[in-house]
Each structure stands twice: as C-alpha cells, then as structure tokens.
C-alpha positions as CSV (number, residue, x, y, z in Angstrom):
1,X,0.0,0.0,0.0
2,X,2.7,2.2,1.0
3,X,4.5,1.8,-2.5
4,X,2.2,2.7,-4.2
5,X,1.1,5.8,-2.8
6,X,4.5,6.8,-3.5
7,X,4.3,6.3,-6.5
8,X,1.2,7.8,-6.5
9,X,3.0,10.8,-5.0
10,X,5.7,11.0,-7.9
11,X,3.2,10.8,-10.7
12,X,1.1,13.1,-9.4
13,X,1.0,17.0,-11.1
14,X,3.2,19.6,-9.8
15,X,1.7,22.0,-7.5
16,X,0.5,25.4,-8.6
17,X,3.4,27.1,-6.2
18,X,6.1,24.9,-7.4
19,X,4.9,25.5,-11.2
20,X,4.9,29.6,-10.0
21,X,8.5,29.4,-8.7
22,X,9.7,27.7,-11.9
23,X,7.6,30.3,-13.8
24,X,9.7,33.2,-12.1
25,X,13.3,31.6,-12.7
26,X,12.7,31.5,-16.1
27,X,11.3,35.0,-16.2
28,X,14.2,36.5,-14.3
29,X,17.0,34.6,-16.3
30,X,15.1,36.0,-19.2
31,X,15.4,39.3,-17.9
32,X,18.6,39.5,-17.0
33,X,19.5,37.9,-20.9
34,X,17.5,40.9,-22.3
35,X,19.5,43.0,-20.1
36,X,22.7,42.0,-20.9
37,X,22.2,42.4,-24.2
38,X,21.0,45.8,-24.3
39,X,24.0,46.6,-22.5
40,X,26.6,45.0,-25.1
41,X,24.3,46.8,-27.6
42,X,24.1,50.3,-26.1
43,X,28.0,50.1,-25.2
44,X,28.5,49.3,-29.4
45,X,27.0,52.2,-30.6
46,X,28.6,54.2,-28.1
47,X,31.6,53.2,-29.2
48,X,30.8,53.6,-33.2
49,X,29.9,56.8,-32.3
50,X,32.4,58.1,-30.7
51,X,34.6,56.5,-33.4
52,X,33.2,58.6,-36.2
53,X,33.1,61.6,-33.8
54,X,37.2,61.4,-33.6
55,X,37.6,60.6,-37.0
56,X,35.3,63.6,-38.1
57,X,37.5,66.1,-35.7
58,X,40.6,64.7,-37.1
59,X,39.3,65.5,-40.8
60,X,38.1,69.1,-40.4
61,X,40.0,70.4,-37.7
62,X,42.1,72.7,-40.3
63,X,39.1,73.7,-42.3
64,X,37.2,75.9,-38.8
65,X,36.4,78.9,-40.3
66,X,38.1,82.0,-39.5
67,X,36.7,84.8,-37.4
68,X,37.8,88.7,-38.5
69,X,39.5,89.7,-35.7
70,X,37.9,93.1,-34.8
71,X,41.3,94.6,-33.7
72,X,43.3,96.9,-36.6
73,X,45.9,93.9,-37.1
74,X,47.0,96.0,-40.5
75,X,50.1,98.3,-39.4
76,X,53.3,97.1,-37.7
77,X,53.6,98.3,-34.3
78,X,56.7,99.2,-33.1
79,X,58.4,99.6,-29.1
80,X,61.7,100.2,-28.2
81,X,63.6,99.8,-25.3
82,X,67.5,100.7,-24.2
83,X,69.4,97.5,-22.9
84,X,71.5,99.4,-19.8
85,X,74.3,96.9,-19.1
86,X,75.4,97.9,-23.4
87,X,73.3,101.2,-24.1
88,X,71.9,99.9,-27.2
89,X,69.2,100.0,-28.6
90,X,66.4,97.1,-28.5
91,X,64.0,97.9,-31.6
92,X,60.3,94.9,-31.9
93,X,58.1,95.4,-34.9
94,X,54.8,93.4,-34.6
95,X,51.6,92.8,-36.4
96,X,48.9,90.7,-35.5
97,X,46.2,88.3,-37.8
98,X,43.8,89.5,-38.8
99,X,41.9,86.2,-38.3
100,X,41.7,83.5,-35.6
101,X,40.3,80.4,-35.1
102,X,38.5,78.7,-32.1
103,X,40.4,75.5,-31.4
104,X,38.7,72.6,-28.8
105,X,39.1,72.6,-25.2
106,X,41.8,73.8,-23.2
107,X,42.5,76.4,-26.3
108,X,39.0,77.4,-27.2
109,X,38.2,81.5,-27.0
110,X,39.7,82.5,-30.4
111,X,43.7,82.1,-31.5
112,X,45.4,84.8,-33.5
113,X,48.8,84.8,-34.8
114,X,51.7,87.3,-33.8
115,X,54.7,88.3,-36.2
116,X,57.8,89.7,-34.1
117,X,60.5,91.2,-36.2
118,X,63.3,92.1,-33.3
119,X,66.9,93.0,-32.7
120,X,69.1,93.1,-29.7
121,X,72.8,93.2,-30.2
122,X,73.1,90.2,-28.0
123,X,71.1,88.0,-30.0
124,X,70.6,89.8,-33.8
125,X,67.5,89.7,-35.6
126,X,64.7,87.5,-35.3
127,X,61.8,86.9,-36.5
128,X,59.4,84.9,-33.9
129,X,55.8,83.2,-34.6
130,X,53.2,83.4,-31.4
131,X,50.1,82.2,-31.1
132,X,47.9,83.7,-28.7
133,X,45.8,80.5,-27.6
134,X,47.8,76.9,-28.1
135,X,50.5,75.2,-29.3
136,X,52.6,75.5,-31.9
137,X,55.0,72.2,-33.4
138,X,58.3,73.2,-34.7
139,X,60.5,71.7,-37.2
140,X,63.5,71.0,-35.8
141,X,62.4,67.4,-35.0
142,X,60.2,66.7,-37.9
143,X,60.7,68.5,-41.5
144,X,57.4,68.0,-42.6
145,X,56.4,70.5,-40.1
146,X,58.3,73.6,-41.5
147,X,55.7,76.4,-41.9
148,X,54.4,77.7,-45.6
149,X,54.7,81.5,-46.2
150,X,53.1,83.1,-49.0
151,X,54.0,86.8,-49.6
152,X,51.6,88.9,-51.4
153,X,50.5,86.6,-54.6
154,X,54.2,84.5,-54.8
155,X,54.9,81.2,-54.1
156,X,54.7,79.6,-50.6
157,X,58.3,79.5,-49.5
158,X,59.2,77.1,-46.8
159,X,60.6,78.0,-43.5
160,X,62.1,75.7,-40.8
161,X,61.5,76.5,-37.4
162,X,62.2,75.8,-33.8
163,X,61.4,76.3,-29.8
164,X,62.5,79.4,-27.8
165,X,65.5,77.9,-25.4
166,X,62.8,77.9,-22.5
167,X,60.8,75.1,-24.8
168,X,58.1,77.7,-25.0
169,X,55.5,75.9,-27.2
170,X,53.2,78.9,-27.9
171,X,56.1,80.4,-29.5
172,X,58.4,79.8,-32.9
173,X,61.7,80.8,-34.4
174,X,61.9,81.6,-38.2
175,X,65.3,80.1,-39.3
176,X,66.8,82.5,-42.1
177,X,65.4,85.1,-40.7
178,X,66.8,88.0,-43.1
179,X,65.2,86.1,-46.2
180,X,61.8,86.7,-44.4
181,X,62.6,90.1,-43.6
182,X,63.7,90.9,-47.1
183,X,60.1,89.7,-48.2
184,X,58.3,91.5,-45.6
185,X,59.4,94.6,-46.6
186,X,57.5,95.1,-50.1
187,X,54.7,92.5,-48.9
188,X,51.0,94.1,-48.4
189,X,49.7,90.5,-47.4
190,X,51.7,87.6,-45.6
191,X,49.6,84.2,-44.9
192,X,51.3,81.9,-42.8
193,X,50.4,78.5,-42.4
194,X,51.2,76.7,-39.2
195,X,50.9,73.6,-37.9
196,X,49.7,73.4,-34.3
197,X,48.9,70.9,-31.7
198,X,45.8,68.5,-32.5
199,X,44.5,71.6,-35.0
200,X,45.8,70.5,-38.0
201,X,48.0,74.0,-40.3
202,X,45.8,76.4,-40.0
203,X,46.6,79.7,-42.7
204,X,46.6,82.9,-40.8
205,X,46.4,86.1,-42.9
206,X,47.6,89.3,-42.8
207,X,46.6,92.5,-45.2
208,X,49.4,95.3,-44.6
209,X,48.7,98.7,-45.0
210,X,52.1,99.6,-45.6
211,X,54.6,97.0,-45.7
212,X,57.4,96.1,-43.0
213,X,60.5,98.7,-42.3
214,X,63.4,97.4,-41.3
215,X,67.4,98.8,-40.9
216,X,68.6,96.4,-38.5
C-alpha cells in the first residue's frame, strides 16, 4: 500500500506554487539575458559613435572657419627699449592676424597669430611666430612641419623653425630670418600656415597697410 502511494506521489502533477516558482526563474534569467544584451548593444553604438566623432574632428579640424578679428591687425607696431648693461638699442616690430580660429578645449576662446621682427645686439635679428591661444609644433624634429609662407600673390616658400630655449610651445623661431625680412618689406599680405597641436595647419592672414621697415 505504502509503494504505491508513492508512487502515487511521484506521478502526481506539480503543484501550482512549485509551477509559480519555476515560472519566475525563467522570467528572471530572461530578464537578465534581455539586459545584458541591451547593454553590449548600447556600449557598441557608443563606441561607433564616438569612433566617427574622432575621425570627423581629425578630418576638419584645419578647415574651422576664420573669425575677423575686430582689432586693426593692418600696421606694424613698433616699441623700443635701451638695454643698460650695453646702451643699445632694443627695436620689436609686430603685427597681428587679422583672423583666428577657435580650437577645442583647453584652447577654445579665439587664437590669433603674432609676427615679431626684433633686434638686440646680443642676439641679432629674429623673427618669432606666437600664437595667442595653443600650441605650436616646430620643425627641428620633424621636416614635414616647416611652416608655408606666401607673400603677397608669390609662391609659398618654406621655413624651418624651432622652440624658444625655454621650450616655450606657444612660440616659434623663423630660421633665415633676413630672407623673411627681405620679403616683408614690399609684402602688403603675408599668410602663414602653421601647424599646431591637435588643429591641424591652420593659414593665418595678414593685409598690410604699408609693408614692413626694417634697418637692422
């Protein structure tokens, strides 16, 4: 009698509670599969997308449009100052873009480009490229980063360049500085393209009123 009332027992249907609590596993490990794989899914796209993002940047950082600077960036300005250990004179000539461009983040807020035409018997004459807001790469390490210059409607001549001896990187040395100088002086428009960091060679331009004078 016994054996067969367990057997009874094992035939016999499941319970409605036992066939609830099987019901809810399943649902659960079905929700957490679903889960799971909008995750993976979600964290995909986010990557695509930030793929296409960087590769977009990296495409059309050079081509940001300009701004006009408002400021008269058409005359050279010039200071002078009188070095007392020598008595000598210290003579700058300067001109600013009239352009900029707003780089990305830390540099963002506009960028202009400075020309510095200066002599000081300790040193000579220099010309000296600064950039107002970032970074600029010279060429001293890598040719291909010489800058372009294009005087009035001439070819683009090439110049090398380097870092200040401080490793200043918002500023730039033209080597054969005279050859520049010689240009400047009839030129009525100077673009310089530049190559700075993560912005691509940006062209900044510069229409002269009267062109550079220089005796030094």
């Amino acid at each position: 009698m016994s054996i067969n009332m367990l057997q009874e027992n094992e035939n016999k249907p499941q319970s409605c509670s036992e066939a609830k609590r099987k019901s809810k596993g399943k649902s659960c490990l079905g929700a957490i599969a679903i889960f799971v794989f909008v995750t993976i899914a979600l964290s995909m796209i986010a990557t695509c997308d930030e793929n296409v993002s960087s590769s977009e940047s990296e495409e059309t950082v050079a081509e940001v449009p300009a701004k006009i600077n408002s400021n008269d960036g058409s005359k050279w300005e010039e200071s002078e100052s009188i070095d007392q250990m020598t008595d000598t004179k210290n003579v700058w000539k300067t001109i600013m873009s009239d352009n900029e461009f707003d780089f990305d983040f830390p540099y963002q807020g506009g960028s202009s480009l400075k020309i510095t035409v200066r002599y000081m018997q300790k040193y000579g004459t220099d010309v000296i490229l600064t950039i107002t807001n970032g970074q600029l790469l010279p060429s001293e390490y890598n040719v291909s980063q010489r800058i372009s210059v294009r005087f009035d409607d001439d070819e683009p001549i090439k110049f090398h360049t380097k870092h200040p001896s401080d490793g200043s990187t918002e500023t730039l040395f033209i080597q054969n500085a005279s050859k520049f100088i010689n240009r400047a002086k009839t030129a009525k428009s100077i673009k310089i393209q530049v190559p700075v960091f993560q912005e691509g060679n940006p062209i900044f331009t510069f229409e002269i009123a009267e062109p550079l004078t220089w005796d030094y």
